[in-house]
PDB file of N, CA, C, O and CB in Angstrom:
ATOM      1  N   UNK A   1      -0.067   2.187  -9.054  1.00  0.00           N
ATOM      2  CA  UNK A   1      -0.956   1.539  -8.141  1.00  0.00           C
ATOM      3  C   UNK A   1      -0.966   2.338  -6.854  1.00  0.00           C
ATOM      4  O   UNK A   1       0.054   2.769  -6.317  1.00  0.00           O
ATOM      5  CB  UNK A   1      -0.544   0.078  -7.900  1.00  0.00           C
ATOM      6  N   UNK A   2      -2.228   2.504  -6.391  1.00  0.00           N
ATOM      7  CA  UNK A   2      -1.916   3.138  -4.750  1.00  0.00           C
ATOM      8  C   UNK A   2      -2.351   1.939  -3.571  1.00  0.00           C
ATOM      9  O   UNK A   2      -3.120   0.978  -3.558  1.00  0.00           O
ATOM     10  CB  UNK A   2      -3.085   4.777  -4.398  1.00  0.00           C
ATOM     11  N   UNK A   3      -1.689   2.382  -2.897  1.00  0.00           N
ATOM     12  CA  UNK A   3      -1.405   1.442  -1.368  1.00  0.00           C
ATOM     13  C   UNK A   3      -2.009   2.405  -0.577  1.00  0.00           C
ATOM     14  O   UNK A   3      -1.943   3.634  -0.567  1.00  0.00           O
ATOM     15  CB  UNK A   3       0.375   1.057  -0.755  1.00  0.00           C
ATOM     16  N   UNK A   4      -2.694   1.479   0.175  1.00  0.00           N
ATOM     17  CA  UNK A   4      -3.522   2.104   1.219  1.00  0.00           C
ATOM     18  C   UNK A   4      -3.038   1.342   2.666  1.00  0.00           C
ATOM     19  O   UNK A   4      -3.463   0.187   2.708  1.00  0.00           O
ATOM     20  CB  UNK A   4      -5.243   1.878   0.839  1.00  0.00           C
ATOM     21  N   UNK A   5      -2.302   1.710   3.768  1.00  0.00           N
ATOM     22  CA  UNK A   5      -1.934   0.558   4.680  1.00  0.00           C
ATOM     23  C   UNK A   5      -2.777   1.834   6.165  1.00  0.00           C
ATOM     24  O   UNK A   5      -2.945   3.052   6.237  1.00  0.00           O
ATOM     25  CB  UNK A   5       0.406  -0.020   4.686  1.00  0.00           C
ATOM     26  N   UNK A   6      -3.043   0.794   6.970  1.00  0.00           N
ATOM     27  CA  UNK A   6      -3.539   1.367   7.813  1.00  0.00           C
ATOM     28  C   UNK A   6      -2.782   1.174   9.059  1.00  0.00           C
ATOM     29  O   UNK A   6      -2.125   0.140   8.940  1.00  0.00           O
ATOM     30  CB  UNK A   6      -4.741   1.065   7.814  1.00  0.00           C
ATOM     31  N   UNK A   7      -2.589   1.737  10.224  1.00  0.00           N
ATOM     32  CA  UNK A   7      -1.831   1.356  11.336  1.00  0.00           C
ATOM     33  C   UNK A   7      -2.374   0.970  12.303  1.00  0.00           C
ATOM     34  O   UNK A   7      -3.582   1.206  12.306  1.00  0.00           O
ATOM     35  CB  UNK A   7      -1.142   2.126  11.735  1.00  0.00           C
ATOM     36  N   UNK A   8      -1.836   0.257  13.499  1.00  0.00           N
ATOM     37  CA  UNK A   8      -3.016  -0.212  14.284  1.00  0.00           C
ATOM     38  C   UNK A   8      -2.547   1.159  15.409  1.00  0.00           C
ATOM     39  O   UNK A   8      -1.439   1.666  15.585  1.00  0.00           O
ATOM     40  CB  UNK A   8      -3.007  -2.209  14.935  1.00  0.00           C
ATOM     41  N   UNK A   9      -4.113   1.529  16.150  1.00  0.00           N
ATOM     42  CA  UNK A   9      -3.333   2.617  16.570  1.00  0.00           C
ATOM     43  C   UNK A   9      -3.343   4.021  16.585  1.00  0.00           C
ATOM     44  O   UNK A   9      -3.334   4.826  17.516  1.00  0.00           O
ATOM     45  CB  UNK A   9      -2.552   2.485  16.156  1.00  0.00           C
ATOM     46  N   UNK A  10      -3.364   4.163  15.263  1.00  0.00           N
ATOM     47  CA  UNK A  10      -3.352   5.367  14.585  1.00  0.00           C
ATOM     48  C   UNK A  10      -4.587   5.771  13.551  1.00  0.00           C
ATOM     49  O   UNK A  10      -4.807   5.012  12.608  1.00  0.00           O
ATOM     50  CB  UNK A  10      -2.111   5.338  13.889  1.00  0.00           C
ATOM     51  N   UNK A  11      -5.103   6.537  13.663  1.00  0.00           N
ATOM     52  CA  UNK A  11      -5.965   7.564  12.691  1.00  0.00           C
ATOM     53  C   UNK A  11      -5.613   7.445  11.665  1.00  0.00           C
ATOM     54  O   UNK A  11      -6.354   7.521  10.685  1.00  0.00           O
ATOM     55  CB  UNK A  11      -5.962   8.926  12.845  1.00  0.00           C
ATOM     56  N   UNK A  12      -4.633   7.270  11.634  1.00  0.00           N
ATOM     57  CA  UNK A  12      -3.771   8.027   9.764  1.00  0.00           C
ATOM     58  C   UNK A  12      -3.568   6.521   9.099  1.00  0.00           C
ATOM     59  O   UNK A  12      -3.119   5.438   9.474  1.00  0.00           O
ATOM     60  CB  UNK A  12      -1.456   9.159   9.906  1.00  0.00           C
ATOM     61  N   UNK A  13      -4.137   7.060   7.933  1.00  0.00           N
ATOM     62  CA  UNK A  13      -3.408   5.802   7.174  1.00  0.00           C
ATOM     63  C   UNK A  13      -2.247   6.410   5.922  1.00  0.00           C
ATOM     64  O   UNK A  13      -2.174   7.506   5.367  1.00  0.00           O
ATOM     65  CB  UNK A  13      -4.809   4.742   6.309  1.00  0.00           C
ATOM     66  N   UNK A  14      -1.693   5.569   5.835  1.00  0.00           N
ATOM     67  CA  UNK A  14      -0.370   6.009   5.218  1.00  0.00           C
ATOM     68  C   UNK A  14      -0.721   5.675   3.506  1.00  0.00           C
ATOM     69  O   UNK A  14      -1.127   4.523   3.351  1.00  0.00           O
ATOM     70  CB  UNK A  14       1.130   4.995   5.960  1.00  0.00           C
ATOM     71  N   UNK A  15      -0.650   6.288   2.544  1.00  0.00           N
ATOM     72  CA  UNK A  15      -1.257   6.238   1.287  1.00  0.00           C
ATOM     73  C   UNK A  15       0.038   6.281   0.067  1.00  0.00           C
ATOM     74  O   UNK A  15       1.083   6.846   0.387  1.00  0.00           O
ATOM     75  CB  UNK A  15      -2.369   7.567   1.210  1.00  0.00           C
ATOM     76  N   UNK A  16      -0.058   5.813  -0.988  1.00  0.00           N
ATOM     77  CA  UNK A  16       1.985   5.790  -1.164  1.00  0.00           C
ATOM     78  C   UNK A  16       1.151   5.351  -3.024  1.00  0.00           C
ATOM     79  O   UNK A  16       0.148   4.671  -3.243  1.00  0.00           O
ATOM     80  CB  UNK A  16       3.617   3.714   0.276  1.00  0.00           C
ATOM     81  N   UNK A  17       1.982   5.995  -3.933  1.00  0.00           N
ATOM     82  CA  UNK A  17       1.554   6.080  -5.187  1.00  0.00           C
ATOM     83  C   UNK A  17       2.955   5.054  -6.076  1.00  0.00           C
ATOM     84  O   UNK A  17       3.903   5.692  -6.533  1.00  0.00           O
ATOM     85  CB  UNK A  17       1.346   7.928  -5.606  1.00  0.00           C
ATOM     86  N   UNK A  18       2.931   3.646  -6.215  1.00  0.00           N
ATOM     87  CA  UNK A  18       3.942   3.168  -6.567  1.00  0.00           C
ATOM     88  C   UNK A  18       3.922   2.494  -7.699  1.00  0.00           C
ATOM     89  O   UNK A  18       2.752   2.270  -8.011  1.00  0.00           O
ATOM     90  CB  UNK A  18       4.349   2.590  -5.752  1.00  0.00           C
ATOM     91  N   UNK A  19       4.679   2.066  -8.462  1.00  0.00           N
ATOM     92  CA  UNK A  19       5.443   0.960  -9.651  1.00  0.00           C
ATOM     93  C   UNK A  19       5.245  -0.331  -9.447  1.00  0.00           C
ATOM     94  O   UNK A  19       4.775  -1.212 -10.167  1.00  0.00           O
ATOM     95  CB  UNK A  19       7.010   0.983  -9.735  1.00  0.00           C
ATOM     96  N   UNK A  20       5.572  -0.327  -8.609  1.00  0.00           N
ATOM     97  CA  UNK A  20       6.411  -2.149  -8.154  1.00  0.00           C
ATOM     98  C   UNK A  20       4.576  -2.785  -8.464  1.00  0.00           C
ATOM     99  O   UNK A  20       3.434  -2.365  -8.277  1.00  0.00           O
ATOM    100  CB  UNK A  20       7.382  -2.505  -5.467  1.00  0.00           C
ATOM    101  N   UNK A  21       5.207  -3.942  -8.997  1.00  0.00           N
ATOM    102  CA  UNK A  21       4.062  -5.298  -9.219  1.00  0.00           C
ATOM    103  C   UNK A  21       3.276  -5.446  -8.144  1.00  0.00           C
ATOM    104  O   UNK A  21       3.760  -5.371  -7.015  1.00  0.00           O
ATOM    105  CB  UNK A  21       4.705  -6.808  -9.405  1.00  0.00           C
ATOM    106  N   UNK A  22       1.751  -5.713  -8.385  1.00  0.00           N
ATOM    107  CA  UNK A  22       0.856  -5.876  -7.869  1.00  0.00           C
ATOM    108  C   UNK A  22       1.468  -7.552  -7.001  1.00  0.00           C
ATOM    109  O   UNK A  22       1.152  -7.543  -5.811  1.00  0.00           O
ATOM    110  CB  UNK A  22      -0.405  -5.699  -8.977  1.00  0.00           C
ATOM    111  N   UNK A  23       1.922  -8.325  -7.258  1.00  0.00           N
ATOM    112  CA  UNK A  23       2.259  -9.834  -6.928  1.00  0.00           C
ATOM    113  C   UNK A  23       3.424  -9.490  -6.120  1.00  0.00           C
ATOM    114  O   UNK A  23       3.349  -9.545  -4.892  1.00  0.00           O
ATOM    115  CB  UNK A  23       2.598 -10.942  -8.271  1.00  0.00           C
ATOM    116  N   UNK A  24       4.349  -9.187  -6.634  1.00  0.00           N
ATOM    117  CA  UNK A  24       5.342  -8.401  -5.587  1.00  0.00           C
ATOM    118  C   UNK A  24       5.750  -7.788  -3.956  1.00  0.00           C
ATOM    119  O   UNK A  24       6.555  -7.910  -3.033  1.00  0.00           O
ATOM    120  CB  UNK A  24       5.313  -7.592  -6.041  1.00  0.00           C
ATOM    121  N   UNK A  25       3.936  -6.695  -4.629  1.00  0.00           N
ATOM    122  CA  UNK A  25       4.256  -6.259  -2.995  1.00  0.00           C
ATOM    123  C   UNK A  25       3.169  -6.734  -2.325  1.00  0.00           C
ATOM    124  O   UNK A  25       2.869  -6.021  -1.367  1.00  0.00           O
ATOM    125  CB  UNK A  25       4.402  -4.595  -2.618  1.00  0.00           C
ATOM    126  N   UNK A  26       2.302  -7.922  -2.529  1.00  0.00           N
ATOM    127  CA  UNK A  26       1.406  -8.799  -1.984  1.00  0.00           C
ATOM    128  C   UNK A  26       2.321  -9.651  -1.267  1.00  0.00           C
ATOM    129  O   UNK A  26       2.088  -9.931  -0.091  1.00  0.00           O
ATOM    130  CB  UNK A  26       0.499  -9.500  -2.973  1.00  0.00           C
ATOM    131  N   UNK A  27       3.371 -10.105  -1.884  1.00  0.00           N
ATOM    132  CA  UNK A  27       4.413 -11.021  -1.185  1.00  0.00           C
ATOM    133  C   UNK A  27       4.862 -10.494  -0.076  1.00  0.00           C
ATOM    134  O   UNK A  27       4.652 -10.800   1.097  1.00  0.00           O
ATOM    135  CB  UNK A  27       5.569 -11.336  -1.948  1.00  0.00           C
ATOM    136  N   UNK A  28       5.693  -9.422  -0.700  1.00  0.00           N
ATOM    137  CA  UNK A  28       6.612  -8.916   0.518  1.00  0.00           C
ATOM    138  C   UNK A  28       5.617  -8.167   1.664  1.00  0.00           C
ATOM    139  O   UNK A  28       6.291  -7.992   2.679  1.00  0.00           O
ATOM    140  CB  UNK A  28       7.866  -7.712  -0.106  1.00  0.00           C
ATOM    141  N   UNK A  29       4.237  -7.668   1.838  1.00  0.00           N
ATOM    142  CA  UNK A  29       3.721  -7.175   3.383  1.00  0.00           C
ATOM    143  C   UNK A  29       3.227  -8.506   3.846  1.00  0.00           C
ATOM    144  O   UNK A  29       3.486  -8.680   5.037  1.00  0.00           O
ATOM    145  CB  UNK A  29       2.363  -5.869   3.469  1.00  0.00           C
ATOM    146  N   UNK A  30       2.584  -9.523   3.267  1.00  0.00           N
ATOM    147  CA  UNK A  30       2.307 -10.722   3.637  1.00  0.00           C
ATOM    148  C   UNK A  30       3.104 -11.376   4.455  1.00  0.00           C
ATOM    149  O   UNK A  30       2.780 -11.938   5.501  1.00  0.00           O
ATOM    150  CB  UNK A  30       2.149 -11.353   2.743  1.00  0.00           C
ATOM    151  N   UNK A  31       4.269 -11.293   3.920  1.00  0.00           N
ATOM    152  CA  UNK A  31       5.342 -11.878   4.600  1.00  0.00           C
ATOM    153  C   UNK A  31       5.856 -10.946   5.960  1.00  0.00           C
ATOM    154  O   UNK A  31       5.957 -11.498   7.056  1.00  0.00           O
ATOM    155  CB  UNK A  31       6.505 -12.066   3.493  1.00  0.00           C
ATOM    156  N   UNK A  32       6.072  -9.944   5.841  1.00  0.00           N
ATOM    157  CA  UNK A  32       6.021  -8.812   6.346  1.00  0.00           C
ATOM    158  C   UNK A  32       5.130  -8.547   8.134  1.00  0.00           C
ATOM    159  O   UNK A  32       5.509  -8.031   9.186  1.00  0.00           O
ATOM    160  CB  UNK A  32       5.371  -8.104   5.086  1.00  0.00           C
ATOM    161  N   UNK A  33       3.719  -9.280   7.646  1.00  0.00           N
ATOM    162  CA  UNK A  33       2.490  -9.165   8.111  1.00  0.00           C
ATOM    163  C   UNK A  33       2.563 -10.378   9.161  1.00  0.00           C
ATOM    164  O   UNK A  33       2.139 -10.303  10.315  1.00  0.00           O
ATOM    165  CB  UNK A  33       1.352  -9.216   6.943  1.00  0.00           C
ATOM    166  N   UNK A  34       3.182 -11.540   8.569  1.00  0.00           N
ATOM    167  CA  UNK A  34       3.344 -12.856   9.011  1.00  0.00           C
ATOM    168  C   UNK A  34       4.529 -13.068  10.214  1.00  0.00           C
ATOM    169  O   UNK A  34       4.228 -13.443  11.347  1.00  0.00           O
ATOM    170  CB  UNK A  34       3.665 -13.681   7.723  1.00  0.00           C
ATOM    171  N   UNK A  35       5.404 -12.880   9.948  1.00  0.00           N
ATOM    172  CA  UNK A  35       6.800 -12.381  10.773  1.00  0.00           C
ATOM    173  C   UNK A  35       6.995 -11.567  11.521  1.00  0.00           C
ATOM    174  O   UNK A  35       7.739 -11.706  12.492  1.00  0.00           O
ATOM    175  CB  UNK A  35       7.662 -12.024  10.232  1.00  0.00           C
ATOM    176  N   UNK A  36       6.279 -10.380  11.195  1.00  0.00           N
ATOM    177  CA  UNK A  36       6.047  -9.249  12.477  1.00  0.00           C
ATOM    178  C   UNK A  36       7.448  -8.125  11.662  1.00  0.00           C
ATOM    179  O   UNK A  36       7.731  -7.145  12.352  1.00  0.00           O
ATOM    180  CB  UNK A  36       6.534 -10.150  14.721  1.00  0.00           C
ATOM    181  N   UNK A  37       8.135  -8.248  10.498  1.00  0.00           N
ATOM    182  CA  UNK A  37       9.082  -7.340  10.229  1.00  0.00           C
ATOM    183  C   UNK A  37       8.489  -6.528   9.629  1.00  0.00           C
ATOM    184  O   UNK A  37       7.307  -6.508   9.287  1.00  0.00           O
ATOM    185  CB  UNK A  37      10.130  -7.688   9.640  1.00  0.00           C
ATOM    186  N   UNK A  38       9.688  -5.469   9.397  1.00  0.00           N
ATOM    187  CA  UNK A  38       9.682  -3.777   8.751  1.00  0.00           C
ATOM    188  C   UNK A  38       9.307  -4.287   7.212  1.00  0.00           C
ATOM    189  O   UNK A  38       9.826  -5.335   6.826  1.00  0.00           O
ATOM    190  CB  UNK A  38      11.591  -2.676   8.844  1.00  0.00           C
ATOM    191  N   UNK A  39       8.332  -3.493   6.254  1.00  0.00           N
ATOM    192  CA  UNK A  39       8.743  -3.952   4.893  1.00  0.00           C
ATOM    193  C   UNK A  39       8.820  -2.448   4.399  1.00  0.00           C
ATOM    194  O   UNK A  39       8.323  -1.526   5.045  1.00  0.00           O
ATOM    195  CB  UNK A  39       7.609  -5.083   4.005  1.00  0.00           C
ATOM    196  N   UNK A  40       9.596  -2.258   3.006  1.00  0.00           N
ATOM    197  CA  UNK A  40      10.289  -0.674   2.749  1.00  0.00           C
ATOM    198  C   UNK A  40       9.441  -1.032   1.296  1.00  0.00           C
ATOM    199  O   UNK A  40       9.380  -1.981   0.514  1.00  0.00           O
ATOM    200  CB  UNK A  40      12.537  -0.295   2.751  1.00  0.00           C
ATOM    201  N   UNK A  41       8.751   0.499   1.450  1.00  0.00           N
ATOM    202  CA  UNK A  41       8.027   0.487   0.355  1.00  0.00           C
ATOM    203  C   UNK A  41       8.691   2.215  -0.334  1.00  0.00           C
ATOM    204  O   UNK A  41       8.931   3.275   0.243  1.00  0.00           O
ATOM    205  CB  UNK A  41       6.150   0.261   0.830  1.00  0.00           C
ATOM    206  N   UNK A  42       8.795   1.805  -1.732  1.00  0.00           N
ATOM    207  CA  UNK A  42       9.220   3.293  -2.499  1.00  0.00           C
ATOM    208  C   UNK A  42       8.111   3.746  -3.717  1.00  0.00           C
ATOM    209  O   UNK A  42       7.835   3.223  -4.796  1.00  0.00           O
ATOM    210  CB  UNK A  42      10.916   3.096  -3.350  1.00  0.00           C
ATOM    211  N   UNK A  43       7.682   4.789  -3.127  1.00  0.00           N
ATOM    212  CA  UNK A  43       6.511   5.579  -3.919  1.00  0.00           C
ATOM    213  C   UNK A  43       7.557   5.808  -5.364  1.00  0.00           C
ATOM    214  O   UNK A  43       8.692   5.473  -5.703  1.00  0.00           O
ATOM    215  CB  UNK A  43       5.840   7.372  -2.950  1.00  0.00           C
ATOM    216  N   UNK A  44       6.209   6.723  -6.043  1.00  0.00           N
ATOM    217  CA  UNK A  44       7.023   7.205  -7.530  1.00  0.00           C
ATOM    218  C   UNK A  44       7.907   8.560  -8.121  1.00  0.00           C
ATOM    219  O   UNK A  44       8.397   9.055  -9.137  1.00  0.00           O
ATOM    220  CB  UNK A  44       6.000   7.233  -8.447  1.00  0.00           C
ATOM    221  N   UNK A  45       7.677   8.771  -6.436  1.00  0.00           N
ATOM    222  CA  UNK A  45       8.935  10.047  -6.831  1.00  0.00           C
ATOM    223  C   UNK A  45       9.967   9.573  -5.750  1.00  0.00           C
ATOM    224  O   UNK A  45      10.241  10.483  -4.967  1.00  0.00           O
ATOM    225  CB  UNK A  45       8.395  12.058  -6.525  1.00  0.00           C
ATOM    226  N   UNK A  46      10.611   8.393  -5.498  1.00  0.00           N
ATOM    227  CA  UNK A  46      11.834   7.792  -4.862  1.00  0.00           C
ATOM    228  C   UNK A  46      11.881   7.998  -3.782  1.00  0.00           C
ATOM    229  O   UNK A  46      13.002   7.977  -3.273  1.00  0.00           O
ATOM    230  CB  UNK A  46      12.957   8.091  -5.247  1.00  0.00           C
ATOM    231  N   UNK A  47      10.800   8.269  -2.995  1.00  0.00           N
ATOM    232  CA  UNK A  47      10.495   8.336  -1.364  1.00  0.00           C
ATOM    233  C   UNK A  47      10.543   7.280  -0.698  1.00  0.00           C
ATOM    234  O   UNK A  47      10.206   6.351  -1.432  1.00  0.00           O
ATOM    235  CB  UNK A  47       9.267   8.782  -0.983  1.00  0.00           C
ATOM    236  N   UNK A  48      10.831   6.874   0.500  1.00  0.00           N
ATOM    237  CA  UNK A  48      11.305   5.306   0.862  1.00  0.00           C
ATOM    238  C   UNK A  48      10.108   5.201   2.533  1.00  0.00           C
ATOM    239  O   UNK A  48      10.348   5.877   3.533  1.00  0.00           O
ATOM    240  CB  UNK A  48      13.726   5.186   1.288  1.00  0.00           C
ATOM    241  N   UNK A  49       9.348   4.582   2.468  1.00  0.00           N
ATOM    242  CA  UNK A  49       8.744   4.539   3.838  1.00  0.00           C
ATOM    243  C   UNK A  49       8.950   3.260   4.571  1.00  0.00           C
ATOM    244  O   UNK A  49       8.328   2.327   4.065  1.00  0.00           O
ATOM    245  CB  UNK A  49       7.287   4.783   3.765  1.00  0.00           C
ATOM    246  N   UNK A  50       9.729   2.928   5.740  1.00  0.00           N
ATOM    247  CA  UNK A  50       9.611   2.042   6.512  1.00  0.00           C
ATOM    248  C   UNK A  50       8.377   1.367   6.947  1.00  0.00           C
ATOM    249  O   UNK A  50       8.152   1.993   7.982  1.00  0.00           O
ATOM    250  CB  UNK A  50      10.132   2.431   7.306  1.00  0.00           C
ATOM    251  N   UNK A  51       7.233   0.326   6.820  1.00  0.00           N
ATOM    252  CA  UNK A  51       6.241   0.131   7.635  1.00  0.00           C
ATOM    253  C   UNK A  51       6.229  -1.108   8.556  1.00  0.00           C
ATOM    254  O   UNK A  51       6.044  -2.270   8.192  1.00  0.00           O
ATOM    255  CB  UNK A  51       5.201   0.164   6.885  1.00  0.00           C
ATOM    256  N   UNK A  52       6.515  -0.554  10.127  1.00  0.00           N
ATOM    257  CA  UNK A  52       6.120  -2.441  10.630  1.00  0.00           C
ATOM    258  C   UNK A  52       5.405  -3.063  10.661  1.00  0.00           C
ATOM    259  O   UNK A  52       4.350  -2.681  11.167  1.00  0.00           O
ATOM    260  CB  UNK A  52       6.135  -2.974  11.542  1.00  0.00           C
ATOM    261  N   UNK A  53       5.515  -4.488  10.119  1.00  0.00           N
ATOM    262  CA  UNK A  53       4.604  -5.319   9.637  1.00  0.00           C
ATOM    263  C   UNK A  53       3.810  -5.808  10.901  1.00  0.00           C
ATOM    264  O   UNK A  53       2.818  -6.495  10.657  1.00  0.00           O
ATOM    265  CB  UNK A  53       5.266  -6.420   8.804  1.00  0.00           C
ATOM    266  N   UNK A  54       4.026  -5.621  11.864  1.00  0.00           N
ATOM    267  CA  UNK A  54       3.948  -6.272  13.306  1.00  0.00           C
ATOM    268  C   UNK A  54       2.304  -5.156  13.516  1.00  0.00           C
ATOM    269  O   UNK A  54       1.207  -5.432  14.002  1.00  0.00           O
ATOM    270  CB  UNK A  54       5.810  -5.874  14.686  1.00  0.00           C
ATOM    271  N   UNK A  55       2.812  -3.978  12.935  1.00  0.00           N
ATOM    272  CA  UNK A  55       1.517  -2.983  13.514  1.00  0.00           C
ATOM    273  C   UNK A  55       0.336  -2.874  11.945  1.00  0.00           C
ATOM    274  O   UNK A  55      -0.580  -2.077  12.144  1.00  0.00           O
ATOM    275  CB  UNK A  55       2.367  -0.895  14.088  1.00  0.00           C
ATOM    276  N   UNK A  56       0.309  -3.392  10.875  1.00  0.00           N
ATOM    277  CA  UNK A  56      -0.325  -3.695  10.136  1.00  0.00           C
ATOM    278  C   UNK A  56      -1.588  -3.686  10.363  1.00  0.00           C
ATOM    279  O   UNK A  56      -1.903  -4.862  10.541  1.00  0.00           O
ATOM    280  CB  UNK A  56       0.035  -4.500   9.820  1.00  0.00           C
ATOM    281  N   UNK A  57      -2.376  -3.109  10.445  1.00  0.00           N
ATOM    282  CA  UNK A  57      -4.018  -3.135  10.788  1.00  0.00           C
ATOM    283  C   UNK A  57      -4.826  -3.760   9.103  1.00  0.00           C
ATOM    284  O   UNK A  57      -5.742  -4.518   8.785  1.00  0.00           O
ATOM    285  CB  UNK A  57      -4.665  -1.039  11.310  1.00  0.00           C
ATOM    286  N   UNK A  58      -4.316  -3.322   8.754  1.00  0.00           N
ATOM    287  CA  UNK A  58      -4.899  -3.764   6.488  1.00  0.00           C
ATOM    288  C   UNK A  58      -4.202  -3.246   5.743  1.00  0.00           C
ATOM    289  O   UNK A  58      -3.391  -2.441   6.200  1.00  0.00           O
ATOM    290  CB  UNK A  58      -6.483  -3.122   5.600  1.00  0.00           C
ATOM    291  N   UNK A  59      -4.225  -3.401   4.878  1.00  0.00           N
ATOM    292  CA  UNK A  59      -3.500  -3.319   3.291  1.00  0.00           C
ATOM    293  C   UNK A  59      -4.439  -3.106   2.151  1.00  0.00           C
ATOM    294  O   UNK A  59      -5.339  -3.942   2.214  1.00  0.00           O
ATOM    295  CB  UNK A  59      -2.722  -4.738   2.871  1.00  0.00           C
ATOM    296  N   UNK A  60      -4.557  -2.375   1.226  1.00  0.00           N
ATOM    297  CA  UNK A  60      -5.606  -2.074   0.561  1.00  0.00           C
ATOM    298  C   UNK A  60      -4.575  -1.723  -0.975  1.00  0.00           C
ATOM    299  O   UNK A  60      -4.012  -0.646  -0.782  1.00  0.00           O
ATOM    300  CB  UNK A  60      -6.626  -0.756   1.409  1.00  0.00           C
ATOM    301  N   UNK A  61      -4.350  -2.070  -1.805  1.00  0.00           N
ATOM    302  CA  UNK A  61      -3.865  -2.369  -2.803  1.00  0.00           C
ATOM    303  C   UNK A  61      -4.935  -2.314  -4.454  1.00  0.00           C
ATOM    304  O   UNK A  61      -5.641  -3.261  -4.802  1.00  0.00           O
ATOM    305  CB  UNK A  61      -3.330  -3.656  -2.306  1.00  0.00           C
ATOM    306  N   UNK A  62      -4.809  -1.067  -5.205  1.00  0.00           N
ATOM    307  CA  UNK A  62      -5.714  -0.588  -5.808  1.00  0.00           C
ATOM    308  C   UNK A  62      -5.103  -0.304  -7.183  1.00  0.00           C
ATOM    309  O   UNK A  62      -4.193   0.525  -7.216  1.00  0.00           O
ATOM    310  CB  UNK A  62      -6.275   0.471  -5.087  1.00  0.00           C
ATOM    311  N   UNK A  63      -5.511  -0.919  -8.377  1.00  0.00           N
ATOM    312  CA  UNK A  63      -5.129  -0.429  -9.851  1.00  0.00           C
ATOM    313  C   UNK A  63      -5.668   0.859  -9.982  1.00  0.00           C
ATOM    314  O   UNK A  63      -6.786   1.213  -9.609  1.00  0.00           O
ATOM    315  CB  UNK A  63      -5.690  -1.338 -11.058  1.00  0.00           C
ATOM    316  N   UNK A  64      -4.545   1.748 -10.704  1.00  0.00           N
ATOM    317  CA  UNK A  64      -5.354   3.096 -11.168  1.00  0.00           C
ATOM    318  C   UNK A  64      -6.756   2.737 -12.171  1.00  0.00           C
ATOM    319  O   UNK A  64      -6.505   1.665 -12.721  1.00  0.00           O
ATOM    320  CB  UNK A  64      -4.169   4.149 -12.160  1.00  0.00           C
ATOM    321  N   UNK A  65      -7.634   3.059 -12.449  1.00  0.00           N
ATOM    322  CA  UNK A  65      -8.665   3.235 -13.350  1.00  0.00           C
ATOM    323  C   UNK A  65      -8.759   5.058 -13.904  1.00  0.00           C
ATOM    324  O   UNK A  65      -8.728   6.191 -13.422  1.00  0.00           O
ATOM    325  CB  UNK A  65     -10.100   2.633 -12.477  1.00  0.00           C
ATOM    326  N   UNK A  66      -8.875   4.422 -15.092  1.00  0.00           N
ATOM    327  CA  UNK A  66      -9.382   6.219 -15.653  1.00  0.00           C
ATOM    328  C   UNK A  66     -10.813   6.716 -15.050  1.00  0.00           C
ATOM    329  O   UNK A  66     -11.873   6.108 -14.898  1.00  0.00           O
ATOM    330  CB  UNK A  66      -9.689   6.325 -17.648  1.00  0.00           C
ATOM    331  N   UNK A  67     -10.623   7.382 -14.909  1.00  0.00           N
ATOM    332  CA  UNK A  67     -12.168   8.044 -14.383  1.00  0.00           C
ATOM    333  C   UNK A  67     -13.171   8.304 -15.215  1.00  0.00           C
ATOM    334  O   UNK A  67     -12.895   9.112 -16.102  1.00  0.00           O
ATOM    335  CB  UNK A  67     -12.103   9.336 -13.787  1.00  0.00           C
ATOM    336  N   UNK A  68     -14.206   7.888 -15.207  1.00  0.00           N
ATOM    337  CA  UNK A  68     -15.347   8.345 -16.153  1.00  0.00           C
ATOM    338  C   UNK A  68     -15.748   9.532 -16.338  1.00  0.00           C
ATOM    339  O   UNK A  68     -15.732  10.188 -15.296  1.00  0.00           O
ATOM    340  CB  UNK A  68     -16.383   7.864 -15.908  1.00  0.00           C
ATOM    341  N   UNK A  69     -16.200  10.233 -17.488  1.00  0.00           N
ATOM    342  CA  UNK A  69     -16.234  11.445 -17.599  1.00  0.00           C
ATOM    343  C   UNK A  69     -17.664  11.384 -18.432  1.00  0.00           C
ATOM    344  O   UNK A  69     -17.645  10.813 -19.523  1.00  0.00           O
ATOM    345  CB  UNK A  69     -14.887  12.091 -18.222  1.00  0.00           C
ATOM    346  N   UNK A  70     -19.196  12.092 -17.834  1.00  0.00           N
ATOM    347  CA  UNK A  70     -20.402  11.835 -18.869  1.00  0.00           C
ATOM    348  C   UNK A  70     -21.040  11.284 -18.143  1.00  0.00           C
ATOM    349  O   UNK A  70     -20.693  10.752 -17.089  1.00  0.00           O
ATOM    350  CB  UNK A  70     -20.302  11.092 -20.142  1.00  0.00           C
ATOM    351  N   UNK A  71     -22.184  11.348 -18.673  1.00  0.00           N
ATOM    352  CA  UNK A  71     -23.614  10.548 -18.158  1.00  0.00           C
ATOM    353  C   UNK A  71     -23.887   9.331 -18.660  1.00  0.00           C
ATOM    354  O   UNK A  71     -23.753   9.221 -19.878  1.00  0.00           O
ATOM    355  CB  UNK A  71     -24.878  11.252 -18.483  1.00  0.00           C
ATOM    356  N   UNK A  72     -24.255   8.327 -18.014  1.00  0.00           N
ATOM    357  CA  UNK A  72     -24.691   6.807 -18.161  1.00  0.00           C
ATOM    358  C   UNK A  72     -26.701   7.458 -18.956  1.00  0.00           C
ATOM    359  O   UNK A  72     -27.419   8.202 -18.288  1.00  0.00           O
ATOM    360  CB  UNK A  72     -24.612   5.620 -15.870  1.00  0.00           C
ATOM    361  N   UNK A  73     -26.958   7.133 -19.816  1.00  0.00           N
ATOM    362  CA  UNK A  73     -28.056   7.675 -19.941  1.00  0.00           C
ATOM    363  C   UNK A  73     -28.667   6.497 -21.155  1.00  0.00           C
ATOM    364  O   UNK A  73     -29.800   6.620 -21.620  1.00  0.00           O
ATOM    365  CB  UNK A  73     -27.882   9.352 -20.304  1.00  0.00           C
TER     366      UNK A  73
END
């Protein structure tokens, strides 16, 4: 799944390729988002990113899809 989180603030949005359950990490930035705390997110090659929930601008949370390949015709 890729995560798309944006910062408030900042230009950059932080983009993170992960495992963990779609329900999961809806919980934990929600909560995160709500409280104003840090939530630790780990991509799929065991990278660990701190994000504060306090500076949260959106969350964008996306299933891979295969890509289409061909003409609709």
């Amino acid at each position: 799944m890729e995560i798309r989180i944006g910062i408030q603030h900042s230009p950059r949005e932080i983009v993170i390729e992960s495992a963990e359950k779609t329900d999961e990490l809806l919980e934990r930035l929600s909560t995160a988002i709500a409280d104003g705390s840090p939530v630790t997110l780990v991509d799929e090659k065991g990278r660990t990113v701190l994000v504060p929930g306090a500076k949260v601008a959106f969350a964008e949370l996306s299933t891979e899809e295969p890509r289409r390949v061909g003409f609709l015709g």
